[in-house]
C-alpha positions in Angstrom: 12.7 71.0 1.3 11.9 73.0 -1.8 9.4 72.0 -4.0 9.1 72.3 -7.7 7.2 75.0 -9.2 4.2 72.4 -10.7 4.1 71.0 -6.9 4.1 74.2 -5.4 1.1 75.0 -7.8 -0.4 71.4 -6.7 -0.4 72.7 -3.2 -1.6 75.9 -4.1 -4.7 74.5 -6.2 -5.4 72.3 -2.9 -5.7 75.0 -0.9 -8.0 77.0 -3.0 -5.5 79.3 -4.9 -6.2 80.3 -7.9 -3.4 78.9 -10.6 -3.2 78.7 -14.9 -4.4 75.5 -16.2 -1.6 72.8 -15.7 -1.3 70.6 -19.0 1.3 68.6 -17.9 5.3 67.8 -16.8 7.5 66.8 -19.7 10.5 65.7 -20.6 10.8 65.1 -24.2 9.2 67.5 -27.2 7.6 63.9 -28.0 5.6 64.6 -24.6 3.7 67.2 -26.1 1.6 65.3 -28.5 0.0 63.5 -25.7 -1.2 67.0 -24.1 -4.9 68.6 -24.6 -3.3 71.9 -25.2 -4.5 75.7 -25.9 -2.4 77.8 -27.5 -0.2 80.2 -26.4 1.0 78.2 -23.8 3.9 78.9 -21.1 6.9 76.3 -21.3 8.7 76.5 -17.8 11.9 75.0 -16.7 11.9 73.0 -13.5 15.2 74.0 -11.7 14.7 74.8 -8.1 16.9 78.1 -8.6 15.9 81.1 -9.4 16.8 83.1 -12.0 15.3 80.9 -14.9 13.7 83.4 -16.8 16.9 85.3 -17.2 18.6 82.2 -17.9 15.9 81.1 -20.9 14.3 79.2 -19.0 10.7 80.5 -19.2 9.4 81.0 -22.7 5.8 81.7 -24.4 5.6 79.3 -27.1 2.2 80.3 -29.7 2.1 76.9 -31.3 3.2 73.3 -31.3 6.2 73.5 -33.5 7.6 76.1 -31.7 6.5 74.9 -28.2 8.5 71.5 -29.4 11.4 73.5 -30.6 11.6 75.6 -27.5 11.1 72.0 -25.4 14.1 70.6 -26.9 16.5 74.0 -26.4 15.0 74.0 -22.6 16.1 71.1 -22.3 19.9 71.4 -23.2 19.9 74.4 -20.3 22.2 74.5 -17.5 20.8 76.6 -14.7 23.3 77.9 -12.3 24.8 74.5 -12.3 21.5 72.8 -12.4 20.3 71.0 -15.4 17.3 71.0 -17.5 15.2 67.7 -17.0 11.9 68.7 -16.8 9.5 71.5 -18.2 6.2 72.3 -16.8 3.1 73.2 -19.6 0.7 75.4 -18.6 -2.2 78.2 -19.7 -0.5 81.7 -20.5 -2.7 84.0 -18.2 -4.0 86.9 -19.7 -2.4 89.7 -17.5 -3.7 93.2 -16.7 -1.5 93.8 -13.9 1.1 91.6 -11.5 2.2 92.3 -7.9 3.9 90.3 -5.6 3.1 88.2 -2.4 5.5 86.3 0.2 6.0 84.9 3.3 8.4 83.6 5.5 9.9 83.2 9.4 12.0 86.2 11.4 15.3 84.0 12.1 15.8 85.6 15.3 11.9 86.2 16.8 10.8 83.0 14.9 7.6 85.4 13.8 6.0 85.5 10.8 7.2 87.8 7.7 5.0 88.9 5.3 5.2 91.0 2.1 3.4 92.7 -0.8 4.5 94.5 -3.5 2.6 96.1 -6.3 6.3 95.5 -8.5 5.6 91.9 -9.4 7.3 89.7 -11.7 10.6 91.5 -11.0 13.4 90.7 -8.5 12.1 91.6 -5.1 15.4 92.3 -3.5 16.5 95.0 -6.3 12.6 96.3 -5.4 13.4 96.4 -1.4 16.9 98.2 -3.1 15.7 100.5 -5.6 12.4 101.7 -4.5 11.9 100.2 -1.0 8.4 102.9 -0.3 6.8 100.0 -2.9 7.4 97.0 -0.4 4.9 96.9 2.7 6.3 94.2 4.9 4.9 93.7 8.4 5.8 91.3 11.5 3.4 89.1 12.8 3.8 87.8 16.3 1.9 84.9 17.9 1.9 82.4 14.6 -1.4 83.1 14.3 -3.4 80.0 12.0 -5.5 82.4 10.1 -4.2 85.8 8.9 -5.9 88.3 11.3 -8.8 91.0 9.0 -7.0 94.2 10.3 -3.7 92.9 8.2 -5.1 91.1 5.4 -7.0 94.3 4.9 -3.7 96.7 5.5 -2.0 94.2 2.9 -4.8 94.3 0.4 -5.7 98.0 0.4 -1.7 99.0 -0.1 -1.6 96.5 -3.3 -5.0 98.0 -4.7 -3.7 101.5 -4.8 -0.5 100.8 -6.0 -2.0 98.8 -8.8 -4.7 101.6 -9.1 -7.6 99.3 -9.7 -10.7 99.0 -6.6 -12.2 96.0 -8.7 -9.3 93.5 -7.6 -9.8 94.0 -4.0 -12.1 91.2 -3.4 -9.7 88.5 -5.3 -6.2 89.9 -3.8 -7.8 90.2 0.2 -8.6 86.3 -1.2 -5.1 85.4 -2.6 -3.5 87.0 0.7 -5.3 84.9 2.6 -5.2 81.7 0.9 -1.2 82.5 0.7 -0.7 82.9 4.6 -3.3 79.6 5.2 -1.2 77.4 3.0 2.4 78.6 4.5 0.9 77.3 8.1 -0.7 74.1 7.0 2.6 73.3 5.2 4.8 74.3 7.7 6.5 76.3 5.0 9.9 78.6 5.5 8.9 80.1 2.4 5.6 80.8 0.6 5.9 83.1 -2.4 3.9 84.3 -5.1 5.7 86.5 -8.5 4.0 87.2 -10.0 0.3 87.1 -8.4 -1.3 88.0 -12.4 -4.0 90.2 -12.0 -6.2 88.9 -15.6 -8.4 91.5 -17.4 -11.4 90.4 -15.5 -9.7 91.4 -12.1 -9.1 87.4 -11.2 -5.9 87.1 -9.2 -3.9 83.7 -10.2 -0.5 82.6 -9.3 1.3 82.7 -12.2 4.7 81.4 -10.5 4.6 79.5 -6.7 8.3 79.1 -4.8 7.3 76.9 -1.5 9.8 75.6 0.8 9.2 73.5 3.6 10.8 73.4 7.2 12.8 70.2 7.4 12.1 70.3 10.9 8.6 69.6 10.0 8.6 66.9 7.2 7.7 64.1 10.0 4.1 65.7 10.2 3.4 66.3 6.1 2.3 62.7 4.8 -0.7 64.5 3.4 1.4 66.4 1.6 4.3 64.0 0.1 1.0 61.8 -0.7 -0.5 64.8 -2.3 2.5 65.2 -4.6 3.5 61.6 -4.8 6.6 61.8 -2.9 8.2 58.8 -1.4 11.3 61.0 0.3 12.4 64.8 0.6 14.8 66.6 -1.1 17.1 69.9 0.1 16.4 73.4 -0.5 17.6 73.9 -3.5 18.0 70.8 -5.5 17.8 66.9 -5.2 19.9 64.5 -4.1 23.2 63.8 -5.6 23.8 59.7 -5.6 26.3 60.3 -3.3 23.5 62.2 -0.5 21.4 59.6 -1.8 23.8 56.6 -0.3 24.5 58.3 2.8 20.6 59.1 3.4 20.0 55.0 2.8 23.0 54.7 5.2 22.0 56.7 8.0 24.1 60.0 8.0 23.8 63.2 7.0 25.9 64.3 3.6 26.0 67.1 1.7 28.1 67.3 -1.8 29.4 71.5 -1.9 30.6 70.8 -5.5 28.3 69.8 -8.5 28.2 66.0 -9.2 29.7 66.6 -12.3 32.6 68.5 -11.5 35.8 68.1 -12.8 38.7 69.4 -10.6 41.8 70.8 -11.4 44.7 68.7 -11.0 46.7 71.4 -8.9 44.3 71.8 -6.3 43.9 69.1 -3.4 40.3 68.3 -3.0 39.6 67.3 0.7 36.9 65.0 2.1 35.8 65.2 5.5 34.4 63.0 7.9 33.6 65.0 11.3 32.2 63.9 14.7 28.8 66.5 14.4 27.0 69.0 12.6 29.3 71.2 14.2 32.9 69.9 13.5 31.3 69.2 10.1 31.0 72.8 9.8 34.3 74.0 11.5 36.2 71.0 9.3 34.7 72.9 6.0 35.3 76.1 7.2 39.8 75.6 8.7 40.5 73.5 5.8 39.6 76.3 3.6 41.0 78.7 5.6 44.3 76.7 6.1 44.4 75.8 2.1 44.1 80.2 1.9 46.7 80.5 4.5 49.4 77.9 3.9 48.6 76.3 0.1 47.9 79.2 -2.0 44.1 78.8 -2.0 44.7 75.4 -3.6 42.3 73.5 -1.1 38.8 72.5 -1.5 36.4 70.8 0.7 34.3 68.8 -0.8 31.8 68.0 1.4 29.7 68.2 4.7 29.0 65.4 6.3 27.1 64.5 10.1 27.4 61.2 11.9 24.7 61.8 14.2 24.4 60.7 17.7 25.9 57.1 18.4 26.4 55.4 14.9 27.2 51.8 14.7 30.7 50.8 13.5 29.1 49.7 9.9 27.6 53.1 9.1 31.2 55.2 10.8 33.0 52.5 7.6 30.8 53.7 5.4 31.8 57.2 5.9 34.6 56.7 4.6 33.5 54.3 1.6 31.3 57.4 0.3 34.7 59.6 0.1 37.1 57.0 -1.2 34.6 56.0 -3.5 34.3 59.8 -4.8 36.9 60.0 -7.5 37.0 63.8 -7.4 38.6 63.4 -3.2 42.6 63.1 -2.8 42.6 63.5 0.6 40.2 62.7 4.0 40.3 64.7 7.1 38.8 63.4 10.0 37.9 65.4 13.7 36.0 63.7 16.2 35.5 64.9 19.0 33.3 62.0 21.4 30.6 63.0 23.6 27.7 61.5 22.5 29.1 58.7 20.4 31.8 56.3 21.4 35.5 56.8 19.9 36.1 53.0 20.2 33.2 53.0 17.7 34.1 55.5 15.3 37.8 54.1 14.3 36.4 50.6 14.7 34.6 51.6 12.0 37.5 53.7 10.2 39.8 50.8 10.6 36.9 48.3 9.1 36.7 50.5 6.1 40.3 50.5 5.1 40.6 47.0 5.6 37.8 46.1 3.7 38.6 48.0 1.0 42.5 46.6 1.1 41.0 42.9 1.2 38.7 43.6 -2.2 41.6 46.2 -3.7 39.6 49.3 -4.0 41.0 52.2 -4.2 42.4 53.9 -0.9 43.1 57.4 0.5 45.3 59.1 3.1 43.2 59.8 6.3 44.2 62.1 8.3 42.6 63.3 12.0 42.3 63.3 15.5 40.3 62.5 18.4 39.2 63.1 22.0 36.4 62.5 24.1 34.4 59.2 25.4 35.6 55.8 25.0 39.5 57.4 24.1 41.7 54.8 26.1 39.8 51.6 24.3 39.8 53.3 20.8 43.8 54.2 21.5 44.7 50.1 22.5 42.6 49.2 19.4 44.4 51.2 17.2 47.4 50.4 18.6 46.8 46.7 17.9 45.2 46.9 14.5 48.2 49.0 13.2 50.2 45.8 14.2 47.7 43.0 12.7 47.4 45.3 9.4 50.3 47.7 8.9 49.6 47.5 5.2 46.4 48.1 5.3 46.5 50.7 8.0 49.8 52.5 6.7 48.3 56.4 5.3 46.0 56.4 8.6 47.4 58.6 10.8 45.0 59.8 13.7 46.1 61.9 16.5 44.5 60.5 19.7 44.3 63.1 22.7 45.2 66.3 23.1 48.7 67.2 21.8 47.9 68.9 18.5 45.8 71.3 17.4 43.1 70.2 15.4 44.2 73.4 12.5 48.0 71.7 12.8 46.7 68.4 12.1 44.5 69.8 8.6 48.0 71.6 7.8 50.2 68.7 7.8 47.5 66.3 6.5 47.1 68.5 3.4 51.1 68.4 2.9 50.7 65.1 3.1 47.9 64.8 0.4 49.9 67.1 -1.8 52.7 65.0 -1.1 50.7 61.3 -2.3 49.1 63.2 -5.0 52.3 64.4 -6.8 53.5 61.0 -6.3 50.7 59.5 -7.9 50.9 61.8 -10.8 54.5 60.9 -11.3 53.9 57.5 -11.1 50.8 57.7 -13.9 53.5 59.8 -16.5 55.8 56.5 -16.3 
């Protein structure tokens, strides 16, 4: 979970870091007449990409007019597909100097990563590219709690010569600690500081804060979503769409791979997917594409990852399939499910439940297209069996494959001919 840049400086303050004065959130120019401010003042977008000062989304603002005027320009930015709701107020540090400070976990060893760099406020990664002798980065087995002295002190010393200034040390060797203390309490993937300001009277303040937090973790940081005033968590890099929002309150895992906004183009086929497990979710996104490159002229998109979890209950497999159908943008679903854990009696219960739901109330319905194996096979294939004959109408664009005699990458290919198929005939029947 990533967290914004004014809670990432919340965290910061509460762990003894030393940040600019924070005069508020806002989201109107209106907002700023209710501030105690001290001019010049930085106006920040909150966006959890970066990029933002590139973008326009970070601006100094040396008054009120034009701190409104620049509030109300923020606030018609898109960001890398990412809106402009929210701007963060805060003191304009007076800077002397500005390195930079990270942290984060080895994917392989699971250690800690840490890195300094005198080059702060610039793009780290065309640092580590263009002049990689200015990056000191060192391993650090054992996930030690506290930062041992022998690093901090390597760390420190490297940043005061390439800043060329022996009066910092003391407030850096305390910001590099502070850092490292705050990415274990968290239980952070990601703790990073650029730039660390280094002010005229050699004070070290974090003049930008990224802080991402394992997932993995979440269950153990009520201190922190009570320190921020969260209720849930949100993912890496942005907040829920509704639609990740209804399948969280449902009980599965969802991910939109499009913007919420999107409008698609009406000669591509955009494909919903409803898999068995993380990993079917992930091979579904991953063959339909690759099928929609090989066979369709690239005109195939997934729209989604989605995750049933272990053992759903036939309500949550229908609604599944509600969240797709429901999605305007979706022409077609594929489904794979392959059952181990969870029952495939269960899961097209479930898919049959939607569609004749949604027939009874007349919503809107798609072609579903799939197959399945595993637990529970010869129950779910006599309850199909039988529901095909109690609702043919209902039932007539599901076709499921049960067992073994097609491929799973046959079955995507002549679903999306199908989809093509019911989408040109739809089109043809809107032009009458």
């Amino acid at each position: 979970m990533r967290l914004y840049e004014y809670e990432a400086k919340k965290v910061f303050g509460a762990t003894g870091l030393t940040i600019p004065t924070q005069y508020g959130v806002i989201q109107s120019p209106d907002d700023l007449d209710a501030l105690d401010l001290t001019f010049p003042v930085m106006m920040k977008s909150m966006v959890l990409i970066g990029g933002r000062g590139k973008a326009g989304g970070i601006k100094k603002a040396k008054d009120l007019a034009e701190a409104k005027k620049i509030t109300a320009d923020m606030l018609k930015l898109v960001i890398k597909d990412y809106p402009v709701e929210t701007l963060l107020v805060e003191e304009l540090a007076d800077e002397a100097g500005a390195c930079y400070v990270g942290i984060t976990t080895h994917p392989a060893s699971f250690n800690v990563i840490m890195m300094v760099s005198a080059k702060g406020g610039v793009d780290i990664e065309g640092v580590a590219l263009e002049t990689p002798e200015a990056i000191l980065k060192i391993e650090i087995p054992g996930n030690e709690l506290e930062l041992p002295d022998n690093i901090a002190n390597e760390f420190t010393d490297f940043l005061v010569k390439g800043l060329g200034n022996d009066a910092v040390k003391p407030a850096i060797l305390d910001a590099v600690k502070k850092l490292y203390a705050t990415y274990q309490e968290y239980d952070c993937k990601t703790a990073e500081i650029n730039p660390l300001i280094i002010t005229t009277d050699n004070q070290a303040v974090a003049a930008d804060a990224k802080v991402v937090i394992d997932d993995n973790a979440i269950y153990r940081q009520g201190g922190l979503f009570e320190l921020l005033g969260l209720k849930e968590s949100r993912h890496d890099v942005s907040e829920l769409t509704s639609d990740e929002q209804r399948a969280r309150d449902a009980g599965f895992l969802y991910v939109d791979l499009l913007p919420e906004d999107f409008e698609g183009d009406p000669d591509k086929l955009y494909v919903g997917l409803v898999p068995g497990g993380a990993g079917y979710g992930i091979f579904s996104i991953d063959e339909t594409a690759n099928v929609g490159d090989r066979f369709f002229d690239g005109k195939v998109v997934p729209v989604n990852f989605m995750d049933s979890g272990g053992g759903p209950p036939v309500e949550g497999v229908a609604e599944m399939f509600h969240v797709l159908m429901d999605k305007k943008l979706v022409d077609l679903i594929v489904t794979s499910r392959f059952g181990g854990i969870s029952s495939c009696d269960i899961f097209i219960r479930g898919t049959v439940k939607a569609l004749r739901d949604r027939h009874e109330k007349g919503q809107r319905m798609l072609p579903i297209v799939g197959r399945m194996v595993g637990t529970d096979l010869p129950s779910a294939r006599a309850y199909l069996e039988k529901a095909l004959v109690e609702t043919p109408e209902a039932l007539k664009n599901l076709d499921i494959v049960i067992g073994n005699q097609k491929i799973m990458a046959d079955v995507i290919k002549d679903g999306i001919a199908k989809g093509f198929k019911v989408k040109a005939q739809g089109a043809a029947v809107a032009a009458k």
